[in-house]
N, C-alpha and C positions, 0 to 999 in steps of 0.2 A: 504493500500500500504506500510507504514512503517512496518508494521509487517512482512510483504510478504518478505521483502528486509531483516529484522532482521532476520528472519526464514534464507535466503540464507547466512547471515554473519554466522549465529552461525553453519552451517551445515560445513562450509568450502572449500565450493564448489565455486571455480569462474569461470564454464565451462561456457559459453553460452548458451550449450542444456539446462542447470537445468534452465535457463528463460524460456526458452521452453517448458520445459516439466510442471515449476510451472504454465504457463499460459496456456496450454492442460489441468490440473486436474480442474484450475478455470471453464474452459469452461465444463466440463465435468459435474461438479458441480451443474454451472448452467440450463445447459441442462437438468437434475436431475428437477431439481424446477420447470422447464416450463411441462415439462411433469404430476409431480401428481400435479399442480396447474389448469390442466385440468379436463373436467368432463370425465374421465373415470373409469374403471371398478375399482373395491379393490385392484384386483389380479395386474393390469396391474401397479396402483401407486407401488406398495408393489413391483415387480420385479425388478421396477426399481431403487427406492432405495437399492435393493440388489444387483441391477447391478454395480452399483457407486463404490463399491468398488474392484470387477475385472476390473474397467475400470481406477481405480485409481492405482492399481497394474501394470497397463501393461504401462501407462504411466511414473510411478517410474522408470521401468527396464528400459523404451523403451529411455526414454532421457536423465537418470541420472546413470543409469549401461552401458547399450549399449551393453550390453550382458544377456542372460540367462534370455530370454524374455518368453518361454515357461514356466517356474516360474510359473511367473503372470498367466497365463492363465488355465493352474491346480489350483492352489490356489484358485486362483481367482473365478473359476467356483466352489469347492466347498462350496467359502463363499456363494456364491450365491445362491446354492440350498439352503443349511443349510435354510439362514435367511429368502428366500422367505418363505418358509416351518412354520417358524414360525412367522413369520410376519402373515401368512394370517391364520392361528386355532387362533392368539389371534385375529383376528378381526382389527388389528392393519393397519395402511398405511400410505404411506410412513413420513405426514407432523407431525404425529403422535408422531414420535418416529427416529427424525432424529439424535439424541445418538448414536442411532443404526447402524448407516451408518457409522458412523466414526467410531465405535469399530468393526465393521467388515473391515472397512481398516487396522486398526491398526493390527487386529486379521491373516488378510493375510496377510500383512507385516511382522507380525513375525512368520508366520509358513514359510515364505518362506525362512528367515532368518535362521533357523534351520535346515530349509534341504539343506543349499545349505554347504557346506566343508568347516572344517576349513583355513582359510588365503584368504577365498573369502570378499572382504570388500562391502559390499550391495549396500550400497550409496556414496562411493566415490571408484572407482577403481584402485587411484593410490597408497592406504594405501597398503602395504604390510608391513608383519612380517618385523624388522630390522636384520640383520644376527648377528649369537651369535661369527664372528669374523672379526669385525669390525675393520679397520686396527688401526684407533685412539684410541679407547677407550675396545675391545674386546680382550679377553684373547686368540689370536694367537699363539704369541709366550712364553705359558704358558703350564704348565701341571699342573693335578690334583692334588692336594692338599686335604687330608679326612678333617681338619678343617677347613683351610680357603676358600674353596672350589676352587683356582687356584696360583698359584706362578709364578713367571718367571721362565723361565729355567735357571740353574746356569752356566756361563760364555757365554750364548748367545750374539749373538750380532743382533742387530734389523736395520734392513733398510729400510726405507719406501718412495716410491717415487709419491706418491698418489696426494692430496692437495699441500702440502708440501716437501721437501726434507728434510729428517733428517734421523739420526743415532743413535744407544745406545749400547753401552757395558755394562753386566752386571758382576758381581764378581761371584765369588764360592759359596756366600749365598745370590743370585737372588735381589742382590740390585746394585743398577745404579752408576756405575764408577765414580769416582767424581775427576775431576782433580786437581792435585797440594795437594794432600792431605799427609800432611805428616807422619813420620813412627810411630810416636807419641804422646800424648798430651791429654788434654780430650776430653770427644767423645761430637757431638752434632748433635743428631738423629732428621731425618725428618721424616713426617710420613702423608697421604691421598693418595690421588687418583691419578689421570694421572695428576692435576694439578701440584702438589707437585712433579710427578713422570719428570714430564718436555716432555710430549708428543707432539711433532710436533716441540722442538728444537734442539739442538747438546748438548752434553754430556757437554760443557763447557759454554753453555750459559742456564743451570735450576738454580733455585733459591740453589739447594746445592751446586755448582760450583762457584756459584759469591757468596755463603757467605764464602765459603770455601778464596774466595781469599780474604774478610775482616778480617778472623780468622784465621791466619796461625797459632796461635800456637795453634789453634782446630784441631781436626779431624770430618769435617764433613762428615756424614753418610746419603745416601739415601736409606729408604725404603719404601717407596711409593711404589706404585703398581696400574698401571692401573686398572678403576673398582672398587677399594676399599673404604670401607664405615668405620664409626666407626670403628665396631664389627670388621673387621677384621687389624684394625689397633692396635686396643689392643691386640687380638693375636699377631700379629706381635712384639707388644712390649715385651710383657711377653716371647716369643720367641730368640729376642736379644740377645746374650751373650756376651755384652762388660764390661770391668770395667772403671772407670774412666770416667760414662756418667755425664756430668754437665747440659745440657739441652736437654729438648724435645719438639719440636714443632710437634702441629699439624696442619694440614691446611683444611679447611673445608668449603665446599661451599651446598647451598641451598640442590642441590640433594643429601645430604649426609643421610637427614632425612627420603625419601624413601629408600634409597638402608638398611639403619638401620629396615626400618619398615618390608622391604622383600614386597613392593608394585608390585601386581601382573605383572605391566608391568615393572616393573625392574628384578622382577624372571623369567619371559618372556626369555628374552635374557641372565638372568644368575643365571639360575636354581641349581647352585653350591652353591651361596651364601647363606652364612649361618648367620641366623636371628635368636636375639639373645636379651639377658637383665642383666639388673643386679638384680637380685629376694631382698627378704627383710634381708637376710642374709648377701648379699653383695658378694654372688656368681654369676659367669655366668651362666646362663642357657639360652638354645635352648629353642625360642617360638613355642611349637609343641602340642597345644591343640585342640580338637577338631572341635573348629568354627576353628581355623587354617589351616587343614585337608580339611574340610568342603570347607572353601575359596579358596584354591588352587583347590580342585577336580572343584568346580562350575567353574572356573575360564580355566583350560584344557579341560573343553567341551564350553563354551561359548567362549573364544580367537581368535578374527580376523572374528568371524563370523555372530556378527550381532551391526551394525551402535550403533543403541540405548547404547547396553551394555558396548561400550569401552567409551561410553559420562557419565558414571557414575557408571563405575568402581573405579575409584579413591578417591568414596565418602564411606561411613560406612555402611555396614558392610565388604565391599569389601576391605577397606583401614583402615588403622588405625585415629582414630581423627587426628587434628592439638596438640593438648592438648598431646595426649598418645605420638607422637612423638616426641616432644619437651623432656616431661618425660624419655621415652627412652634413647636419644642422651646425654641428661645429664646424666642418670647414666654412660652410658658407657665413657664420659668421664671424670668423676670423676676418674672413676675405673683407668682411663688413667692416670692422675696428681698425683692417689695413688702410682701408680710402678714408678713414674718418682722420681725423685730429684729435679726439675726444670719444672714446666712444662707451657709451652703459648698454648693457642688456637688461632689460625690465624684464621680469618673471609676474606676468600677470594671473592671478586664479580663475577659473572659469564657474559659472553658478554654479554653488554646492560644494567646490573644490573647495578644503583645508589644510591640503599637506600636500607639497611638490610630490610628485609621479616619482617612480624608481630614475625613471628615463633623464625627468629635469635634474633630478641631482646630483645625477649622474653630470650631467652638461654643465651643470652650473660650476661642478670640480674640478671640470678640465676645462673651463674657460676662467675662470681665477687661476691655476696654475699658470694661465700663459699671460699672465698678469693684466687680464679683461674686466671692466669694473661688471658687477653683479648689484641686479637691486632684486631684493625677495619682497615682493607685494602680497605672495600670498599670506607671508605670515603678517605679514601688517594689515590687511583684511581676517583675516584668524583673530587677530588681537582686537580688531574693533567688535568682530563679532562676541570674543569669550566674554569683554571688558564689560560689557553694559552698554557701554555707549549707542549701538546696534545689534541688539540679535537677532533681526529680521533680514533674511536673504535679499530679500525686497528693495532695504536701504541701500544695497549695493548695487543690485543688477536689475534691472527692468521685467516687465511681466512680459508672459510667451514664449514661444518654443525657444525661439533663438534671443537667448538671455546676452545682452551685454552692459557694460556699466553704467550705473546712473548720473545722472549730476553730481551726487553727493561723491561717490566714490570715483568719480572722476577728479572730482577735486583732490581728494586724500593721496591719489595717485599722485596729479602732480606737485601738492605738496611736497611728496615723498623727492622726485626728482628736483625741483628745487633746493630743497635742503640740502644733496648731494651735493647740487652745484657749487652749494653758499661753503660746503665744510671745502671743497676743493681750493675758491679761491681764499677762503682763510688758510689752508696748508700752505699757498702759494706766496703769500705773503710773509 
């Protein structure tokens, strides 16, 4: 019964039919057993254990798809001939070679899974593909870009009244308006994803607008970009054309290691993105070899189309190691700290996150060895939460699927960078 119950946790099913339909296959099972535990013919045990698995087919679609029930019943019938067929020349029945029964489930489960169209999800029907323009985090109001595979549009302006109510202006070179910025002074460039980019707040309440208003004799710069991973942050950098940059921050949260590795369900939705390394030279190069080729082709016939396959896509050879991606994310931003003057890595939490991943700690200890400044936000988020001051998730990240930081904790954020600033040029003095 614990197993029965873990089988339903780990599938992510909380219908009630799936109780249903797992206590029709038990019975079906069992029925199975009382049948060749009788004295009948060879033929008749043997049928029936190759019945079991068209009968376990039709029960799969009948309670836990609820659709696309004739499947099963193709399938199904020709596991059934198949293994009668051989079950009874080897002399074999059913009690025999009950293996058998479940690899012929298995075996029409996944033939059915293959013929049914991509974006059809087998065993859960509410998974569908996620759209590739997503208002929070999708390249909408972007156009094509041959390197970094999307940019903002230059002097766009973004409204969005979805979740959230918020606003964006953007400048002449597709970086986010930062108010009170003055005409002068040195620069001090931001740089990630929609977090750093301030998506779901107002143009005066992101992390470059409230540092902007700690730094006035700064000009801070936003160029974040929704969606963005290392790899195209360093583009972006090397892109820059300001003089007078004193610091670069980047800001960098957990998913940044996928979007870096080009993990198939992030190429999924942003098939532009361009995945990438630092080779032994200490150049960029595009990771575009063979098993890479290989894993995307497998990956555009198998996508959305069968349960099993998306539960361990994310593992190797489909994904890159925890190891290789760690590797990765540190060259690139090495490469990052190379072109800066100044450079911090921000470690931001993601909603719910309290404690750096294996992964980031990993990153965070081998990019302080190479003498790289590090800021831990999450525990400085951790600490607003345990203190009292906030222990609503809410005061930090915004409502909705795709949670990113609020005004308040945008602020705390830049806070946090500022301070760093202010202890540097006290060192320096």
């Amino acid at each position: 019964m614990i197993a029965l119950f873990a089988g339903i946790a780990w599938l992510g099913l909380d219908n009630i039919r799936v109780i249903v339909g797992v206590v029709v296959m038990i019975a079906i099972i069992a029925a199975e057993r009382i049948v060749v535990g009788r004295r009948s013919p060879p033929f008749a045990r043997t049928a029936a254990t190759a019945a079991m698995p068209m009968m376990l087919c039709f029960a799969a679609f009948a309670f836990l798809c609820e659709r696309d029930i004739g499947y099963s019943f193709v399938t199904g019938g020709i596991v059934f001939v198949a293994f009668a067929v051989l079950l009874t020349r080897n002399g074999n029945h059913a009690t025999a070679k009950p293996s058998l029964a479940i690899a012929a489930a298995l075996a029409a489960i996944g033939a059915v899974e293959l013929s049914l169209p991509p974006g059809t999800a087998l065993l859960n029907p509410q998974a569908r593909r996620l759209p590739k323009a997503d208002p929070w985090v999708g390249p909408r109001p972007h156009v094509h870009d041959r390197r970094l595979g999307w940019i903002p549009v230059p002097e766009a302006k973004i409204k969005n009244t979805g979740v959230a109510d918020w606003s964006a202006r953007l400048d002449e070179k597709s970086r986010r308006i930062v108010p009170g910025q003055p005409a002068r002074g040195p620069c001090i460039l931001l740089f990630g994803g929609s977090f750093a980019f301030g998506a779901g707040i107002n143009d005066d309440e992101t992390i470059a607008a409230r540092l902007q208003s700690r730094r006035q004799k700064n000009r801070v710069f936003n160029y974040a970009v929704n969606a963005y991973g290392t790899t195209q942050s360093l583009l972006r950098l090397k892109q820059a054309e300001l003089r007078e940059v004193s610091w670069v921050f980047y800001f960098f949260i957990e998913n940044h290691f996928a979007r870096n590795a080009g993990d198939v369900r992030w190429v999924r939705i942003f098939p532009g993105a361009p995945v990438m390394q630092i080779d032994e030279r200490g150049k960029l190069v595009a990771i575009d070899d063979l098993r890479d080729r290989l894993r995307r082709a497998t990956d555009r016939f198998m996508a959305h189309r069968s349960f099993f396959y998306e539960r361990i896509v994310h593992l190797p050879p489909m994904s890159m190691t925890d190891d290789a991606k760690v590797r990765q994310t540190q060259g690139l931003i090495e490469a990052m700290a190379r072109a800066a003057p100044r450079f911090v890595m921000v470690f931001v939490p993601m909603s719910g996150q309290t404690a750096m991943t294996a992964a980031q700690k990993i990153l965070m200890e081998r990019l302080t060895a190479r003498g790289i400044d590090c800021l831990d936000l999450i525990a400085v988020a951790t600490e607003h939460l345990e203190s009292g001051r906030n222990q609503d998730q809410q005061a930090l990240f915004t409502a909705g699927p795709f949670a990113h930081p609020t005004a308040y904790f945008a602020d705390v954020i830049a806070d946090s960078c500022a301070k760093l600033i202010e202890q540097a040029e006290c060192g320096a003095d």
